[in-house]
C-alpha positions as CSV (number, residue, x, y, z in Angstrom):
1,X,127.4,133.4,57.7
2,X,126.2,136.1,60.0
3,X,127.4,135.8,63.0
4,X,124.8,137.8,64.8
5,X,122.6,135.1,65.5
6,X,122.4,131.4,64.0
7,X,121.2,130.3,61.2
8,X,118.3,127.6,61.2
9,X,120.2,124.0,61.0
10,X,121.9,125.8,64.3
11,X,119.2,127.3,65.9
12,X,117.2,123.7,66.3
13,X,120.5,122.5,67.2
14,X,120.9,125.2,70.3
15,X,117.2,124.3,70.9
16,X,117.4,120.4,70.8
17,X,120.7,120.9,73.3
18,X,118.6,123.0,75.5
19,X,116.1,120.5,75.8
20,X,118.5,117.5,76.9
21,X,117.8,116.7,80.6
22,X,121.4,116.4,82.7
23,X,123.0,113.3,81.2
24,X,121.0,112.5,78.6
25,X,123.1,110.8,76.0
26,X,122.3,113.5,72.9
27,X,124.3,116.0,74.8
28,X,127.6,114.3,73.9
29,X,126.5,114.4,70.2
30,X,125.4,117.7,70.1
31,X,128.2,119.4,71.2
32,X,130.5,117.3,68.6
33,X,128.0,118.6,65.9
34,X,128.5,122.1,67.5
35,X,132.2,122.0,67.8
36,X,133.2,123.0,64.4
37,X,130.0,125.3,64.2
38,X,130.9,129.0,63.0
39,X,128.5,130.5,65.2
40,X,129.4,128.6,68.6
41,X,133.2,130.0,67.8
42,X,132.1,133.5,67.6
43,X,130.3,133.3,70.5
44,X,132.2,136.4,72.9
45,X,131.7,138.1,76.1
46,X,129.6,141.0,74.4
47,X,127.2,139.0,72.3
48,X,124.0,140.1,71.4
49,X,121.2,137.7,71.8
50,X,118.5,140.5,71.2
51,X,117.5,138.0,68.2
52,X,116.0,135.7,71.5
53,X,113.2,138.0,71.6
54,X,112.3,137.0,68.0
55,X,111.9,133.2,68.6
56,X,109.2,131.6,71.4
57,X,110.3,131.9,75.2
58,X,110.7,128.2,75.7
59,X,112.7,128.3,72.8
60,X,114.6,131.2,74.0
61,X,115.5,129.5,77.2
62,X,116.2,126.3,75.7
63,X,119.1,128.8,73.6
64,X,120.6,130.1,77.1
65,X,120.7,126.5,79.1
66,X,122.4,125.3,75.4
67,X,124.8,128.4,75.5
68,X,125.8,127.5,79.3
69,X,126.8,124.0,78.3
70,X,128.6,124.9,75.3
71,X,130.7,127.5,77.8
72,X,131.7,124.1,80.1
73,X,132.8,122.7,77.2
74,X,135.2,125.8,76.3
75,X,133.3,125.9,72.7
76,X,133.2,129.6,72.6
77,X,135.1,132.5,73.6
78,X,133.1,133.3,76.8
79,X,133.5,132.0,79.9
80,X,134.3,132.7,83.9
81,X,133.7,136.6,84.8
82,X,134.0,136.9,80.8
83,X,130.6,135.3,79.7
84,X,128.3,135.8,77.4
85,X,126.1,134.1,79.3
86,X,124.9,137.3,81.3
87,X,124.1,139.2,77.9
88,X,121.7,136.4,77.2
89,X,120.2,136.2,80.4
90,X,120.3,140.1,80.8
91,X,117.7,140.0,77.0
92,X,115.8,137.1,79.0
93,X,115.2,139.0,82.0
94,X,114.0,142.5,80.7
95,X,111.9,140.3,78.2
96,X,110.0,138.5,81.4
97,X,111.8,139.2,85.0
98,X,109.5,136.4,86.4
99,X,109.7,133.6,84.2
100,X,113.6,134.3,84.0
101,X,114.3,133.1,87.7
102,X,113.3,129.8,86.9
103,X,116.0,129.9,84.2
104,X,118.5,131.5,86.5
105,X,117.5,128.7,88.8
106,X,118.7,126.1,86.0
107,X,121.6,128.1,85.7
108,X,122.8,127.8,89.1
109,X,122.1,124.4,89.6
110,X,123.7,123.1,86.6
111,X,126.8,125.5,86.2
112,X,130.0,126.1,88.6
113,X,131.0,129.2,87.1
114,X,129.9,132.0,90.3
115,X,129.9,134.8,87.9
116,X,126.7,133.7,86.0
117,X,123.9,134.7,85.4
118,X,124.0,137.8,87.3
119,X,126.5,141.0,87.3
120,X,128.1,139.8,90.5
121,X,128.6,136.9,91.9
122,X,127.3,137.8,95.8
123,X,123.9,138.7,93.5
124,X,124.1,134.8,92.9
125,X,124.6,133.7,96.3
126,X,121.8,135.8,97.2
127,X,119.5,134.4,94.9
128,X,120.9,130.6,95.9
129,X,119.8,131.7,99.3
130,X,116.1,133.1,97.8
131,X,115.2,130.6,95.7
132,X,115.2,127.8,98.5
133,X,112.6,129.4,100.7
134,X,110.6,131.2,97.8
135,X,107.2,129.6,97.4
136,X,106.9,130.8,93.8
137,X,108.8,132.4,90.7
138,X,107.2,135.4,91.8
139,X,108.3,135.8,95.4
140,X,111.8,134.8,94.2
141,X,111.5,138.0,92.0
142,X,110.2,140.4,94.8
143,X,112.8,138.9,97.4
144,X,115.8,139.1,95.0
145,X,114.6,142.8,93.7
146,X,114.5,143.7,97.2
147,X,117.9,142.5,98.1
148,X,119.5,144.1,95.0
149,X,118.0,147.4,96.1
150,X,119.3,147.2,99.6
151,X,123.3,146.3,98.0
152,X,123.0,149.2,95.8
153,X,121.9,151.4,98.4
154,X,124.3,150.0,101.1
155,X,126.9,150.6,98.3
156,X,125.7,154.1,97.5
157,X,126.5,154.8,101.1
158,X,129.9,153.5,101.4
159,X,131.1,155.4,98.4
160,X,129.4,158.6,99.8
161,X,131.0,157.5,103.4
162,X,134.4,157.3,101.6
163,X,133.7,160.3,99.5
164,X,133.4,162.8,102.6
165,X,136.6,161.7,104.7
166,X,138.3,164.4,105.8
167,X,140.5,166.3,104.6
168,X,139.8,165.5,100.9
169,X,136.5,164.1,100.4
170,X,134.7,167.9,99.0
171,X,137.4,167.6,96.4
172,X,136.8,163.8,95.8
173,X,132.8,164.4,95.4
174,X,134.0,167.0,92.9
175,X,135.8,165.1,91.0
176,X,133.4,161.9,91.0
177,X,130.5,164.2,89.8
178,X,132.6,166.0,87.0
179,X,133.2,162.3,85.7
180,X,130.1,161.2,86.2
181,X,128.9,164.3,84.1
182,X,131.2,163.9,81.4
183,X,130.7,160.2,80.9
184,X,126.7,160.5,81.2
185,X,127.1,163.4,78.1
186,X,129.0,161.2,76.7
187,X,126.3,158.3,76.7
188,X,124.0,161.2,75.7
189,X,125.7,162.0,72.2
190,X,126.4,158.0,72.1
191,X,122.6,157.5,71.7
192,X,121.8,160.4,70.2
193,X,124.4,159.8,67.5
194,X,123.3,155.8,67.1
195,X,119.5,157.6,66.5
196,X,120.3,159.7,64.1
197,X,122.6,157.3,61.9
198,X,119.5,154.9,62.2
199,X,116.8,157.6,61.1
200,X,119.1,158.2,58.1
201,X,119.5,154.5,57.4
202,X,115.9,154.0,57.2
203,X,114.9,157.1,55.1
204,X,117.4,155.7,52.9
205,X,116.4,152.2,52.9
206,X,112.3,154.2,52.7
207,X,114.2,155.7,49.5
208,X,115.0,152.3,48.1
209,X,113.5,150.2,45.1
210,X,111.5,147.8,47.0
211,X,114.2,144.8,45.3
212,X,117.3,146.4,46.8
213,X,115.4,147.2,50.3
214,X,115.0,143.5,50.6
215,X,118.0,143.1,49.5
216,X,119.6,145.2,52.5
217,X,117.6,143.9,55.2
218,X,118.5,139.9,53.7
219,X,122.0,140.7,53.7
220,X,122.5,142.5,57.1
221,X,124.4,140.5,59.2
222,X,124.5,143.6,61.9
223,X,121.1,143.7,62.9
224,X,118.0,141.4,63.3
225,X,114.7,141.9,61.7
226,X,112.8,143.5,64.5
227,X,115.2,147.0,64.1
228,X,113.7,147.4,60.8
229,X,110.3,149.1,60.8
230,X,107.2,146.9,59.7
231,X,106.4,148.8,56.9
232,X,109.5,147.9,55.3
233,X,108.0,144.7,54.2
234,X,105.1,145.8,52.0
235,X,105.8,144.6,48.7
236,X,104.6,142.9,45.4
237,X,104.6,139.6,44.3
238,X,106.8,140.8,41.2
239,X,108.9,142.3,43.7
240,X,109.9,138.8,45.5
241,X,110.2,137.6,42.0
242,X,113.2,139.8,41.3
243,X,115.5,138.9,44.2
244,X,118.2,136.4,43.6
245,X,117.3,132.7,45.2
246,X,120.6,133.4,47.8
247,X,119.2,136.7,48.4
248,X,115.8,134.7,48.6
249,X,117.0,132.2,51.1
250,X,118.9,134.8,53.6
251,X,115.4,136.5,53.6
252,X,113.3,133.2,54.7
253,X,116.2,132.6,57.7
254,X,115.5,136.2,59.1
255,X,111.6,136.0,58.8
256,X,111.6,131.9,59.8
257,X,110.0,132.8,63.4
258,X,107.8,135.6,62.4
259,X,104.0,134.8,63.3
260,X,102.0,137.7,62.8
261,X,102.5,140.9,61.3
262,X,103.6,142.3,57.7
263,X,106.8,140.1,58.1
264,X,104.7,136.8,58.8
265,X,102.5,138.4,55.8
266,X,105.8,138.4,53.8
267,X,107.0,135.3,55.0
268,X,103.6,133.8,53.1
269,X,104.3,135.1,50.3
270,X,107.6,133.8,49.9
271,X,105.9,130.4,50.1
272,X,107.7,129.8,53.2
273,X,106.5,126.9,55.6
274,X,106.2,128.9,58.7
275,X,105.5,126.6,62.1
276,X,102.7,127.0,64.4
């Protein structure tokens, strides 16, 4: 199973956890059910939870809250300064930085781990601080944006106060800016080399019999259906009829929460029952 992102029967399971007020009775259950639950145990501190972005925001949310109480029970291999919480709520935020304090606000309230949701845990305090004399989601955003800006910039200045102290500080400037340049080329040729090894996956995939393209993007357990270009869907009907039914059913999980589009259109014609 891939262990990129759940598969359905865990996905309404995250969901349905999400939901459950503080002390509501399911809870109990559904963390047994999760316990054993492939994805929950490869849950690490570098997860990606782009796949959130896929599935409604309520939904989404409902994923993190789930994710935070699976952490308290030590179901996964994240937790403290080590969680995969803040990947998660790091997708949330650049997805909707306003709606996302209200889950950061859960998250606070219901967790006693100081190093989530944020990158540091006086980022958290601040925000405890914010969100009590905020009168909206939206001023909580502007005050907490505002403060992050002045730590960085009070933070700039300390490094630049320590990097000038005589009788070494020209030489320490030098040397932080020759790292900095090397690790920023670095990031450079990163990138650069992560585009081109996608632009030649795709002209393969392009390349493809229409049968073994589907095939590829069924089977992928690296990557979730929205790096794949739209126009990788457009097939036949005798095209669907050639894939395999596991191939078949792989395919439905990745497209499940597609609602518009060429996917959604393939979806359809899979005879999938996709939800409103």
């Amino acid at each position: 199973m891939s262990t990129l992102r759940p598969d359905q029967p865990t996905l309404e399971k995250l969901i349905a956890l999400g939901q459950c007020a503080d002390g509501d009775a399911p809870i109990s259950e559904l963390l047994g059910t999760l316990k054993a639950n492939a994805y929950v145990a490869s849950i690490h501190p570098f997860q990606d939870f782009e796949w959130l972005r896929d599935i409604p925001w309520t939904d989404a949310c409902a994923v993190v809250r789930a994710v935070v109480r699976l952490e308290a029970a030590r179901l996964t291999k994240s937790g403290g300064s080590a969680s995969a919480i803040k990947s998660a709520y790091r997708t949330m935020e650049d997805s909707d930085r306003v709606g996302a304090m209200e889950l950061a606000a859960w998250i606070v309230d219901d967790s006693d781990n100081d190093y989530i949701p944020f990158p540091m845990c006086k980022i958290r305090h601040a925000f405890e601080g914010i969100k009590r004399t905020a009168g909206s989601w939206s001023e909580c955003r502007e005050a907490l944006d505002c403060w992050c800006a002045d730590e960085w910039g009070r933070q700039r200045r300390v490094a630049e106060e320590m990097a000038n102290q005589k009788p070494e500080g020209e030489h320490r400037r030098q040397i932080h800016n020759a790292v900095a340049a090397r690790l920023n080329a670095e990031q450079a040729e990163i990138q650069h080399a992560r585009a081109s090894a996608r632009e030649k996956l795709l002209a393969e995939l392009r390349g493809l019999p229409v049968r073994e393209r589907l095939e590829h993007i069924a089977w992928d357990d690296t990557r979730s259906l929205s790096c794949y270009p739209a126009n990788l869907a457009v097939c036949t009907a005798e095209d669907l009829k050639q894939l395999d039914p596991v191939t078949r059913e792989r395919l439905v999980a990745k497209l499940r929460e597609r609602k518009k589009g060429p996917w959604h259109k393939l979806a359809k014609e899979l005879g999938m029952a996709v939800r409103p």
